[in-house]
PATIZA-770840 format. One record per atom (N, C-alpha, C): x, y, z; residue in one letter. Coordinates in steps of 0.1 Angstrom, whole numbers, plus 5000, padded with zeros to 4 digits. Atoms other than C-alpha are relative to their C-alpha. Last residue first. Layout:
BEGIN
XYZA...
//
This chain:
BEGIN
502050165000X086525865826X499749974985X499150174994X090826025817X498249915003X499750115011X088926285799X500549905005X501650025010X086826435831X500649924988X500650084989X090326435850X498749954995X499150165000X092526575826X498949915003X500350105009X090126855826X500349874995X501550065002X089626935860X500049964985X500550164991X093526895864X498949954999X499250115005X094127185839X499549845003X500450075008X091527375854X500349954988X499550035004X092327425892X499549904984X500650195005X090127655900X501149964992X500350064990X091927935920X499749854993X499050095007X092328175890X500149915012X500150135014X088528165888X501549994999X500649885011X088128305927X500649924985X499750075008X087128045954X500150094987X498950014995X085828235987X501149974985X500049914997X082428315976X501950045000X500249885010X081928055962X500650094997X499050085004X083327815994X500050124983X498749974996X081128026011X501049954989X499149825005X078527995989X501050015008X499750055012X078827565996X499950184991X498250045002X079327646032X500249994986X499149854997X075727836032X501449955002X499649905006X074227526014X501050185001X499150025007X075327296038X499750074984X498549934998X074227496065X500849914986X500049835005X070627516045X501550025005X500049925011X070427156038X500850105005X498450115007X071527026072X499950094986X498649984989X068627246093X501149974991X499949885007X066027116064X501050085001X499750055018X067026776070X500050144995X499050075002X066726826112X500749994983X499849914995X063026996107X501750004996X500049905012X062026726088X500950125004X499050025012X063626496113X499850074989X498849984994X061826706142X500949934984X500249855007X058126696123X501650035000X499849975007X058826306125X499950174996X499050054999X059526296162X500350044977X499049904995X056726516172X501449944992X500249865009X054226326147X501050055004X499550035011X055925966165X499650184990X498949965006X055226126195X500649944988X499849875002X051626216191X501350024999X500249965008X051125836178X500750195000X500449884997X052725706208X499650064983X501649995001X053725366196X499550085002X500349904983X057625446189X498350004997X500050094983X059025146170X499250085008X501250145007X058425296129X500249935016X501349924999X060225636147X499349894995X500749954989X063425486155X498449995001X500550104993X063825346122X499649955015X501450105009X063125616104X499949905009X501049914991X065825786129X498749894997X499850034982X068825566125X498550045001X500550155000X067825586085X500150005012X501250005002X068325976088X499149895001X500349934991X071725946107X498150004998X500349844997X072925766083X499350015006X500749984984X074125386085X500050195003X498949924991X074425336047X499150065014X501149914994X072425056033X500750025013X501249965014X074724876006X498650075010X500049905011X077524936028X498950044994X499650025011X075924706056X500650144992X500250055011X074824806087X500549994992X499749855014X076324846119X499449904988X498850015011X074624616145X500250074993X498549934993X072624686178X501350014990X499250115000X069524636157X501350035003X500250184998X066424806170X501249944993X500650065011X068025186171X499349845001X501550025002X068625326203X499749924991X499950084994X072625326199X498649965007X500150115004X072025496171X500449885005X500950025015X070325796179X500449864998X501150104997X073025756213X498949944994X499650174998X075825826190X498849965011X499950125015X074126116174X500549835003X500950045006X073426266205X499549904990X500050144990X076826236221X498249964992X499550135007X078126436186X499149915010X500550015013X075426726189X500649844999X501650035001X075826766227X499949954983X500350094995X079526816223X498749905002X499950115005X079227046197X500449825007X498749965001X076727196216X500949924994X499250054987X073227136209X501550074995X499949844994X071327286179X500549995015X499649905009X071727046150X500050125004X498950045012X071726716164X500550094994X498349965001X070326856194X500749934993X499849865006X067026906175X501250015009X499849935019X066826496166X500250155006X498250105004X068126376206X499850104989X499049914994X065326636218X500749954997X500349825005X062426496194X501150055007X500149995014X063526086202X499750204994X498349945001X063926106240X500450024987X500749875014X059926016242X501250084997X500249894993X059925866282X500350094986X501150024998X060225476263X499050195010X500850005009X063225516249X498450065004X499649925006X065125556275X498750064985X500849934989X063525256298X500050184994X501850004994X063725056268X500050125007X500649995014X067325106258X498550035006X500849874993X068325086298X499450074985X500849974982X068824726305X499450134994X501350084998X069524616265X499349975012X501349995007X072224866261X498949954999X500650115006X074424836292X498550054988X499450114993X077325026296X498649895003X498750045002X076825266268X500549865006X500350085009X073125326273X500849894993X501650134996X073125426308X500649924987X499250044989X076725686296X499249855008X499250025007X074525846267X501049875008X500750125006X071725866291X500849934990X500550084993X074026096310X499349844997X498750134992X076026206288X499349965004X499950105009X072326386270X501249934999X501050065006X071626546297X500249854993X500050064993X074926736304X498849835004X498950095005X074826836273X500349925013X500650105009X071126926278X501449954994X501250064992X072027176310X500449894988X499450074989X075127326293X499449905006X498650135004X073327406266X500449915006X499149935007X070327526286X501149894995X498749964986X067427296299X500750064987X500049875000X064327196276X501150115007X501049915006X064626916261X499850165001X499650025012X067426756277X499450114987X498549915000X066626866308X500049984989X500549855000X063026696299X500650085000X500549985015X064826346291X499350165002X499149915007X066326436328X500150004986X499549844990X063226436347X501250054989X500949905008X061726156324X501050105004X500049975012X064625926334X499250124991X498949994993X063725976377X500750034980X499949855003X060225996371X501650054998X501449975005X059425716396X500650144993X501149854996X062825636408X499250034991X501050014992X064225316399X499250105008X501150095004X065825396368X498949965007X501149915007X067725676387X498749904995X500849874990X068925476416X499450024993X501650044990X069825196396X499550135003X500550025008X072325406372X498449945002X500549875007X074025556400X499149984991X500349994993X074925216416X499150164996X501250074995X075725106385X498950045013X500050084990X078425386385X499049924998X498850095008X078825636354X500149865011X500250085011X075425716366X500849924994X500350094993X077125936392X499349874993X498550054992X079226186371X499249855013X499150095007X075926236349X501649925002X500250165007X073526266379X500949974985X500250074990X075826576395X499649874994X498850025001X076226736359X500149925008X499650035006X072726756359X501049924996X500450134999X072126856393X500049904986X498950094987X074527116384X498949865003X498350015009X072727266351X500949885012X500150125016X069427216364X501349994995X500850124993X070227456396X500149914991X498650044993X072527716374X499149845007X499349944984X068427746361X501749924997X498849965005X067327676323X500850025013X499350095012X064627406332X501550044993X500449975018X063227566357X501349984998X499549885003X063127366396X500250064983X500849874995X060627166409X500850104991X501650015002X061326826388X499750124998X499849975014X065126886389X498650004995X499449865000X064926906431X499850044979X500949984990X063226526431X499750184997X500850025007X065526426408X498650105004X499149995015X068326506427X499150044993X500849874993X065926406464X500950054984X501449945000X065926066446X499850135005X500850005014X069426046437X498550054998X500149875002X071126136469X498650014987X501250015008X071725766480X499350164998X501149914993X074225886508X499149964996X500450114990X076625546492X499250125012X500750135006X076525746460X499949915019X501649925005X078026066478X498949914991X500849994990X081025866489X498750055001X500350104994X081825666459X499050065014X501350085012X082025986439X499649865008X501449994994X084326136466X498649934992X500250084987X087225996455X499250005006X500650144995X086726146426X499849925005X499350074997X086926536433X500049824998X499249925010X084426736409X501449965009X499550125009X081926526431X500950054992X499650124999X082426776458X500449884992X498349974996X081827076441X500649865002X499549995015X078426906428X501350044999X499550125005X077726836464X500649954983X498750014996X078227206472X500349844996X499049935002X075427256443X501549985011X499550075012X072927006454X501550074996X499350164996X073627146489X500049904991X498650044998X073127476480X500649865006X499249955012X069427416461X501950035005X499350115004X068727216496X500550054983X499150114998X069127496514X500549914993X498449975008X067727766495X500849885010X499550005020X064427566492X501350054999X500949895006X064327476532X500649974988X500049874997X066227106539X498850124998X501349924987X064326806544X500650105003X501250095002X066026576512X499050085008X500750015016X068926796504X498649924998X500549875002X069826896538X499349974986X501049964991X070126496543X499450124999X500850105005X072526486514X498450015010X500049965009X074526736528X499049934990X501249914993X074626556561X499350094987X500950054995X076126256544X498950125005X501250035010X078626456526X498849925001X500949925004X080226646556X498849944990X501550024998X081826376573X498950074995X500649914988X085126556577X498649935006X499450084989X086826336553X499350075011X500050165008X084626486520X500349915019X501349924995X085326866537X499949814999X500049984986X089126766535X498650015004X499950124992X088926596502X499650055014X500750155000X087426916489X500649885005X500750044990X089427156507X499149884995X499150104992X092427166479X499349945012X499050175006X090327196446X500449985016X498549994999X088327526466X500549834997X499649975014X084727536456X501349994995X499350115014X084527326484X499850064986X499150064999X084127626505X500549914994X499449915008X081527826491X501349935005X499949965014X079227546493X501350094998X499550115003X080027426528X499950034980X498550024993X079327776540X501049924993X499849905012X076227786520X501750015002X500150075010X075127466540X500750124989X499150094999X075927656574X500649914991X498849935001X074427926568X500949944998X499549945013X071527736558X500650105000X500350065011X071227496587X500450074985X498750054996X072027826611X500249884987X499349895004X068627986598X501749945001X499750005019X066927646599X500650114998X499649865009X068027636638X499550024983X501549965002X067127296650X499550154992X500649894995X071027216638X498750035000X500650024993X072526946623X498750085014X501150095009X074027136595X499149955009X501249874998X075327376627X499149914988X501250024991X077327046631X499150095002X500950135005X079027056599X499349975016X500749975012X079927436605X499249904997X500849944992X081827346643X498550034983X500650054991X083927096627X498550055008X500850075006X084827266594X499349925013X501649985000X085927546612X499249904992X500950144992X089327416622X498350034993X500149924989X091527716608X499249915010X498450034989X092827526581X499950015017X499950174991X089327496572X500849975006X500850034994X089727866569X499549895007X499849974984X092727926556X498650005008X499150094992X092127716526X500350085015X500550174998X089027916518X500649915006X500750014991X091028266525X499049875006X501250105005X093828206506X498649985008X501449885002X095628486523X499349944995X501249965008X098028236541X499350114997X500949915001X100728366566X499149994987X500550015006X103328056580X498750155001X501749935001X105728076601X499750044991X500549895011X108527816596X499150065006X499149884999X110927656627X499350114987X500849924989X108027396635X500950175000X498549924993X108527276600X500250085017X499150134991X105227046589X501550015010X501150034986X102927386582X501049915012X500149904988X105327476556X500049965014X498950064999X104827146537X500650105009X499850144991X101327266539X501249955008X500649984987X101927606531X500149925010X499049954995X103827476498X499850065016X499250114994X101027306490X501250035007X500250034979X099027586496X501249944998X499549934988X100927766467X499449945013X498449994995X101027476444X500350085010X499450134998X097427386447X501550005007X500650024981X096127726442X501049945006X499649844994X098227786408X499949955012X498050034998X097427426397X500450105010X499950094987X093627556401X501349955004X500349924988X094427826377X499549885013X498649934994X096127616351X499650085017X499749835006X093127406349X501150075008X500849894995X093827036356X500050114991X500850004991X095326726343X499250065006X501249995002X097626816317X498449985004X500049835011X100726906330X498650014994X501449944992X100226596360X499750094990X501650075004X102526376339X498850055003X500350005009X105426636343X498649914994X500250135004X105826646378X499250014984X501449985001X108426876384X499149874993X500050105016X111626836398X498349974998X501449935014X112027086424X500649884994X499449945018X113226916455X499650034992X499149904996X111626856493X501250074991X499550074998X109426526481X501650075004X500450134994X106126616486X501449955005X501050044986X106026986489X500749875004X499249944988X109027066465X499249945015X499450154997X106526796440X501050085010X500550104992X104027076446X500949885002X500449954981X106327396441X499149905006X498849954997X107427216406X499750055013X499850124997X103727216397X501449925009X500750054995X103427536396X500049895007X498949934988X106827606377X498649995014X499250094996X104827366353X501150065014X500450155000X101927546348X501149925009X500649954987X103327906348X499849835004X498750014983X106127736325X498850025007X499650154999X102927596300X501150035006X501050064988X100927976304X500949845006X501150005002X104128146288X498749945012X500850065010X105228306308X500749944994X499350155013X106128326341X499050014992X499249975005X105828716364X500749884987X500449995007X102728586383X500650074986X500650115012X104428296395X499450094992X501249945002X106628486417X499449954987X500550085014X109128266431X498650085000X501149905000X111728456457X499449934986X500750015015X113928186472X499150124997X501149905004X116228266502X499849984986X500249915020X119028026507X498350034998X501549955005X119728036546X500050044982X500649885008X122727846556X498549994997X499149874991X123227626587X500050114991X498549994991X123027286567X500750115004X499950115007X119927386542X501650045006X498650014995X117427636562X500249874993X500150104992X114427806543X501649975002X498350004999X113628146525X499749865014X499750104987X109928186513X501549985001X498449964995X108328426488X500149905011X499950044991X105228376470X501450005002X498450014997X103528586448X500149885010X499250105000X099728576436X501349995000X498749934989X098228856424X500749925011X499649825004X096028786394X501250065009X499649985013X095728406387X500350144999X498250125002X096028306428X500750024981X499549934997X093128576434X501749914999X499849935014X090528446419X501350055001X499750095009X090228186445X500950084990X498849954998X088728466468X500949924992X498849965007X085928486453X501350005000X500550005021X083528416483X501450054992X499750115011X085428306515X499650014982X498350025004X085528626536X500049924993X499649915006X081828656530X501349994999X500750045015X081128286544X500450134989X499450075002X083428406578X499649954983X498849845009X081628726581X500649884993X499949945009X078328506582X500950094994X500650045013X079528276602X500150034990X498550085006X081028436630X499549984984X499749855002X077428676633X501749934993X500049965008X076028326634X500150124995X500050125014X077928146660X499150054987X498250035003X078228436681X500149954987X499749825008X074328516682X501549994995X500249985019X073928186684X500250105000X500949885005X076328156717X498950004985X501450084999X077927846733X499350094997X500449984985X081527946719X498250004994X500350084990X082927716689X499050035013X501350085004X082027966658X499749865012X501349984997X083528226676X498849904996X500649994983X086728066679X499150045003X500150125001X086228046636X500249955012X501250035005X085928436636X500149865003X500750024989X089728466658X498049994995X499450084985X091428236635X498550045009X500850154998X089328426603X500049895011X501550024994X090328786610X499449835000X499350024982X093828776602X498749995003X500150104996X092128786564X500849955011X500150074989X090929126568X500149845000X498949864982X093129296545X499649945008X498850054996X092529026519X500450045004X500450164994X088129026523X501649965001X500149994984X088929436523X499849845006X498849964989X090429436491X499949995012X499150104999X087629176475X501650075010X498949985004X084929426484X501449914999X499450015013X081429346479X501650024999X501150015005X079929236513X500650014983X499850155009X083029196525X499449984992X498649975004X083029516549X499949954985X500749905008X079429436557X501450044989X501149975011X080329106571X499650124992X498750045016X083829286584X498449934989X499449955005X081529476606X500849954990X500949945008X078829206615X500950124993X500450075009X081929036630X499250084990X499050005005X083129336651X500149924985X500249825006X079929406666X501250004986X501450045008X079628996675X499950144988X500250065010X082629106689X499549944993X499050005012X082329336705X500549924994X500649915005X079329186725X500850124986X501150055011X081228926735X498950064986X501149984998X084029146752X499049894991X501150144989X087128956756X498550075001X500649944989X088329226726X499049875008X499050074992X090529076693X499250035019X500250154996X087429146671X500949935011X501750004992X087529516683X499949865000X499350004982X091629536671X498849985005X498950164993X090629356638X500150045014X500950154999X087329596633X500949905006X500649964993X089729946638X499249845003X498850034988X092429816615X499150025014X499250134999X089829756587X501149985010X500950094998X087730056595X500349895001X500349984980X090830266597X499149935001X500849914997X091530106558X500450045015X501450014997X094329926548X499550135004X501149864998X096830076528X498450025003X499749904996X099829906542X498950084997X500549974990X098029576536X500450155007X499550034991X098029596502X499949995014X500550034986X095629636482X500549925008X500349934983X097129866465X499449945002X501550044996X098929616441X499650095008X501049875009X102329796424X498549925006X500349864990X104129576453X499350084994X499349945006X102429236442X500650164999X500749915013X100229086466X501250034995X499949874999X102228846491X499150064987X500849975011X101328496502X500550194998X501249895006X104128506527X499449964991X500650045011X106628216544X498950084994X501149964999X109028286572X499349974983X500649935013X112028176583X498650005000X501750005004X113228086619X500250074983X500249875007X116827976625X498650014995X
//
């Protein structure tokens, strides 16, 4: 008995497929045409389609099967008219599992049909959505709901979402009696085979194809569930390669898809054994200091660092510590928290390899002004590298308290650079003044806040006669 399995919009949704467009029914029946020429015509049409409209990237998602047979035949005009609709179908579409998001499915159990209808976007609070999520992935694994409770905190609710509806696709997929109708446009894509024909346009004499092809790979592993699958594909070797002798927007998306990537861990091994680091560095040099760019190569060298193998690389690249002591310095929040893990993370696992080499590139003035203008992330990791710098790896005594201000003193009496020791002390003045003034503006608050029948002052005088 056949069933059937939908991603469905929700019926108050127009963008449905009942109210596609004529342009959108007119493009699918033209892409479906043995002509070549229509459809290359037909491509460039849904590309334009797509360009901004999310309704028309889930009306034409039938389109991708026959786009991703265009990406096999011996044409460039084919192969990058496919492409580019194919990269447009893929943007944003993610978004689309926290807003409209149903899923219906009816399957067979001993000759009856019990028809499920699970619309996720109808559970609240957020911790059922979650868990009724999750619940549709252990159905995947193990063909019963019983949910996997240990996982509840491990993701973002909205990637769970994804997760649970392919998964459910997947386990789909395995039935030969289900048909299956994805809208997830990412996941139906690789589903579709196109990672094959995409990681070999990377290879490509073409640099226009090369960086269709890299952007491709970018907007694809943004998806939790394709990362392994891109990873297994082979992809992160070549990605690495674009990143060393790509063009400029190449290899800026191929630091960036490889940043997707590492955001799986299994891949962390793989993209360490590319040796990536020096073109990383390389890229964080050229590019400004507040860029998305700086932010992700950032994040990139602090998830790989956590590795010895990550930790060499950088040290041994010419420039490779300065690069990201300068993020530090000058990079955005994000950027300089990402920053300051990193060296945080070196210093952690061994202090007396990478003390020096840290030290020594002037990390003292950006540690002291994100003590007090970093994030509060950035503020705390700061503070704990200040005194994981210091010359005596020991806590001190009571009788000479381990404050923040002594960490520094004694920083700054080590750093032979006369100009940085000025920079370093203008910074702890700076830092002291900083501290004052918010702990004066808590202490009117508190004023402000605190009215006289409030003071407790029975107790305050007990309390002064009892000394």
């Amino acid at each position: 008995m056949e069933s059937e399995l939908h991603f469905l919009t929700t019926p108050s949704d127009p963008d449905t497929p009942r109210t596609a467009t004529t342009a959108v029914n007119r493009t699918l029946h033209l892409l479906q045409s043995d002509d070549p020429d229509s459809q290359i015509q037909a491509a460039k049409e849904i590309r334009r389609l797509t360009k901004t409209s999310q309704k028309c990237r889930r009306q034409l998602s039938p389109a991708v099967r026959p786009l991703v047979s265009m990406l096999r035949l011996d044409s460039l005009d084919s192969n990058e008219a496919a492409l580019l609709a194919l990269l447009n179908l893929a943007v944003k579409d993610e978004n689309m599992a926290e807003d409209h998001v149903a899923v219906s499915f009816s399957y067979c159990i001993k000759d009856q049909t019990t028809c499920l209808v699970l619309k996720i976007l109808n559970i609240h609070p957020a911790s059922q959505k979650r868990e009724f999520s999750l619940t549709l992935m252990s159905f995947k694994l193990t063909g019963s709901f019983s949910p996997f409770s240990d996982m509840m905190e491990i993701k973002p609710l909205a990637e769970i979402m994804i997760e649970a509806c392919c998964s459910v696709v997947q386990w789909c997929m395995g039935s030969c009696c289900i048909h299956v109708t994805p809208t997830i446009n990412k996941v139906n894509i690789v589903a579709s085979g196109a990672l094959e024909p995409i990681i070999s346009f990377l290879q490509s004499q073409n640099s226009n194809m090369q960086e269709y092809a890299t952007a491709s790979l970018l907007t694809l592993s943004a998806s939790t569930i394709n990362k392994p699958t891109i990873s297994a594909a082979g992809a992160i070797p070549l990605l690495v390669e674009i990143l060393r002798h790509g063009s400029p927007q190449a290899r800026v998306d191929a630091v960036l898809a490889l940043y997707n990537l590492s955001t799986y861990s299994d891949n962390i091994s793989i993209i360490l054994e590319a040796k990536p680091i020096p073109s990383i560095v390389d890229l964080l040099k050229t590019c400004k200091k507040s860029s998305k760019t700086t932010e992700k190569c950032s994040a990139l060298i602090e998830s790989l660092v956590a590795f010895d193998e990550g930790r060499t690389a950088l040290t041994s690249e010419e420039g490779g510590v300065l690069a990201v002591v300068e993020v530090l310095e000058n990079g955005s929040l994000q950027s300089r928290e990402h920053a300051v893990g990193a060296l945080l993370t070196m210093c952690q696992s061994d202090r007396c390899k990478y003390r020096e080499p840290i030290l020594r590139e002037g990390v003292i003035p950006g540690l002291l002004e994100l003590t007090v203008q970093g994030t509060p992330k950035s503020q705390s990791k700061a503070q704990t590298l200040l005194r994981l710098l210091r010359d005596s790896p020991h806590p001190r005594s009571e009788l000479q308290p381990d404050t923040l201000e002594n960490i520094v003193c004694n920083l700054i009496s080590q750093i032979d650079s006369e100009d940085q020791s000025r920079k370093a002390k203008k910074m702890l003045a700076e830092m002291v003044q900083v501290s004052m003034e918010q702990s004066l503006r808590h202490l009117q608050q508190r004023a402000v806040v605190c009215t006289p029948t409030d003071l407790p002052i029975n107790n305050c005088t007990s309390e002064v006669s009892s000394k």
